[in-house]
N, C-alpha and C positions, 0 to 999 in steps of 0.2 A: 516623545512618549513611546514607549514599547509598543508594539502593532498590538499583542496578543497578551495585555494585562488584565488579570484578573479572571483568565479564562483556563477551563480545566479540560484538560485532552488528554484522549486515551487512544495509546497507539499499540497497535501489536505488532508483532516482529521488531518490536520496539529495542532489543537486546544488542543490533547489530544492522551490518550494513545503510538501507536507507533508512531504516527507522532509527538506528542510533542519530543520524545524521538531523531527520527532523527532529528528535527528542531534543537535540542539543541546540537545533537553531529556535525551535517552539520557548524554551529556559532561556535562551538570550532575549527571546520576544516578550519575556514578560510571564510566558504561562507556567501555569501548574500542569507536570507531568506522570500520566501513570505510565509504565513502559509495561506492555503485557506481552510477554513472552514463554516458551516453553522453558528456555536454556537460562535457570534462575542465576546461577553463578553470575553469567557475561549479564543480565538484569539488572540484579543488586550492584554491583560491581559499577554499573553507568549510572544507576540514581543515584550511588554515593558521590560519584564524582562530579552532577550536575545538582547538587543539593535540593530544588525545588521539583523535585523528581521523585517517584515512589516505584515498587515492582509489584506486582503481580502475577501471579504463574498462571497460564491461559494455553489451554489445546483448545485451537481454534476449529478444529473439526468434532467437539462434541457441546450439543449445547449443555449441557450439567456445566462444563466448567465452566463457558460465555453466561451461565447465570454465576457462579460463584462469583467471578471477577467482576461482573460487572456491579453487581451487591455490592462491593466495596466501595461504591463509590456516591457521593448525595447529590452529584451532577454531572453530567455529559455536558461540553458546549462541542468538542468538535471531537468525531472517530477517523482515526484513521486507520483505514482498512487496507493495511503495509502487506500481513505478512503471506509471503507465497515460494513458492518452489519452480523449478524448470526440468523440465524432463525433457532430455534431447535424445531424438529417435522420430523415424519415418512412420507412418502407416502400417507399413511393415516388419518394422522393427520395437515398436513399444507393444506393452503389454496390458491385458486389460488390469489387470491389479499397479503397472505404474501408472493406466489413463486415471482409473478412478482415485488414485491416491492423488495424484494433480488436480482433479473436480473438488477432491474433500479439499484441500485445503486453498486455491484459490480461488473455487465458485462457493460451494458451501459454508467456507470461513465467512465469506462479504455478508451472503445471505444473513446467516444467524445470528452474526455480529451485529448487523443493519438490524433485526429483529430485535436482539437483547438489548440496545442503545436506546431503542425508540422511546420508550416510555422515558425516560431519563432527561430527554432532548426534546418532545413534543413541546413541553407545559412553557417550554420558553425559548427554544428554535436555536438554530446552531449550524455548523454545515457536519455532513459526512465528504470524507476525501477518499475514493477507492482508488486504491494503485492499479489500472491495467497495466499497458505497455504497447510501444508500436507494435508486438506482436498481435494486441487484441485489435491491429485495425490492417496490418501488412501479414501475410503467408507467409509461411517457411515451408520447405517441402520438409525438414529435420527435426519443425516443433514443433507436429501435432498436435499433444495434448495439451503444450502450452498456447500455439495459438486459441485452440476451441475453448481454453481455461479463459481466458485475457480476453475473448469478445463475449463470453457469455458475460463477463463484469462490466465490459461495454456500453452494452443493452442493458443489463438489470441496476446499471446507475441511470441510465436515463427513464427508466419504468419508473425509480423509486424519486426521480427530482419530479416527474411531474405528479405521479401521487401527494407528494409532500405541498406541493401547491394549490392542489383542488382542495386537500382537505383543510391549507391555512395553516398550516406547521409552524412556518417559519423556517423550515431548516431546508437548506441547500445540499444538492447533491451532485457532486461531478468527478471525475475520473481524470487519471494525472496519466501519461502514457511516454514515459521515459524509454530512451533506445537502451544502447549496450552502457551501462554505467559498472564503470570498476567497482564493485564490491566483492565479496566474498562468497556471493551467488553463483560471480562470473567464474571465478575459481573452479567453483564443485561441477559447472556446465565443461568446464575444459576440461577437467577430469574423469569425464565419461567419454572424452574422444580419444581417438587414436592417434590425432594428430593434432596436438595443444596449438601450437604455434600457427598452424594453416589457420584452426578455426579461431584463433584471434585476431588474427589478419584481416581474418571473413567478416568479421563485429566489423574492425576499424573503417574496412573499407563501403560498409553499407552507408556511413555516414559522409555527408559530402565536406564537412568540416576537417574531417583525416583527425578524427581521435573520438577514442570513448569517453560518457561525460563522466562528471564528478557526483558523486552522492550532495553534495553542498548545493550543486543545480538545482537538483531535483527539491530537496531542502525549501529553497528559496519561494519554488512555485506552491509548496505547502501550507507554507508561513502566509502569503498570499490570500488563499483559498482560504485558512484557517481562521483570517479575520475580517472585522467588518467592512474592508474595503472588496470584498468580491461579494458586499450584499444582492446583485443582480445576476449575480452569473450561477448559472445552474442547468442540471443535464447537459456540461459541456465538456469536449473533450479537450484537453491540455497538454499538447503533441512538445513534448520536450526531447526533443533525440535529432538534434545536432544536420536535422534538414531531413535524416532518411525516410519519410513522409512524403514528399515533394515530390 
């Protein structure tokens, strides 16, 4: 039987990288897909191809649109709170308009996301799934504002799993914290170095495994979380990055 039949997820950054990846493994589980994205073309373009899939266009840093999109829809069973950015640069070398452009969209996106979903999800419980990252639990000296992005969703996943319990929700909330995964994130990160090749080196060898993971990895731990077999697990973190944790 499909893990994830009959059940309706909405994922943002849904258009590409890891969220195309769970878009497409949530569709083989059975579920019905909204993929909410900024970048409609590479959207449309993935729900056609996974047929029980729909698009919606969502800028996850303002809530007008997190109401519009979410409007669209007569149920939430699980969000997943995918999409984020990486801004690579020290202390003294990022800026305050790239720190707060990294808060909007990977603290403030969970937030208002987590807010606009709720009423959808209360009446009959469900999990939320936020993407941190080993950076939201390990330091970089090079990714400030993505470490301080990636522990504030840390913590404000575990605020929101045990709120969701006092008050009887039903719904689950935990954080997926995947290392260096080849997508086309890692791309736009090496494209702001000077030296592509060191700093992929630098990913590969943080991990003791000797390689970056797969979006399919990450995939798998979702699909997991997304259905009724992770009914107990909540406010937990889900350290998927190849031992560099350890």
């Amino acid at each position: 039987m499909a893990r994830l039949a009959g059940k309706i997820a909405f994922i943002t950054g849904g258009a590409s990288g890891l969220g195309a990846a769970i878009a497409r493994a949530y569709v083989a589980e059975g579920a019905s897909v909204v993929i909410a994205d900024i970048d409609r073309e590479g959207g449309e373009a993935l729900a056609a191809e996974l047929g029980a899939a729909r698009f919606v266009y969502l800028d996850v840093t303002t809530e007008a649109s997190w109401a519009e999109a979410v409007a669209t829809c007569e149920r939430i069973d699980v969000l997943v709170n995918n999409a984020g950015i990486t801004t690579l640069g020290s202390i003294e070398d990022v800026t305050l308009a790239q720190f707060r452009h990294e808060l909007d969209i990977d603290v403030l996106g969970v937030f208002m996301g987590t807010q606009a979903a709720l009423p959808k999800m209360k009446v009959h419980g469900g999990s939320i799934i936020n993407m941190s990252s080993l950076s939201g639990v390990k330091a970089s000296a090079n990714l400030v504002a993505y470490n301080a992005a990636k522990a504030a969703v840390t913590l404000m996943t575990k605020s929101c799993a045990l709120h969701f319990a006092e008050k009887g929700y039903g719904i689950r909330c935990n954080s997926v914290h995947p290392g260096a995964i080849h997508t086309p994130i890692i791309d736009k990160v090496l494209a702001q170095s000077d030296d592509p090749d060191a700093l992929y080196r630098s990913f590969v060898d943080v991990h003791p495994v000797g390689r970056l993971g797969k979006p399919e990895e990450i995939a798998a731990i979702a699909v997991y979380l997304g259905s009724d077999e992770s009914a107990f697990a909540t406010g937990a973190e889900f350290r998927v990055d190849g031992g560099a944790s350890i």
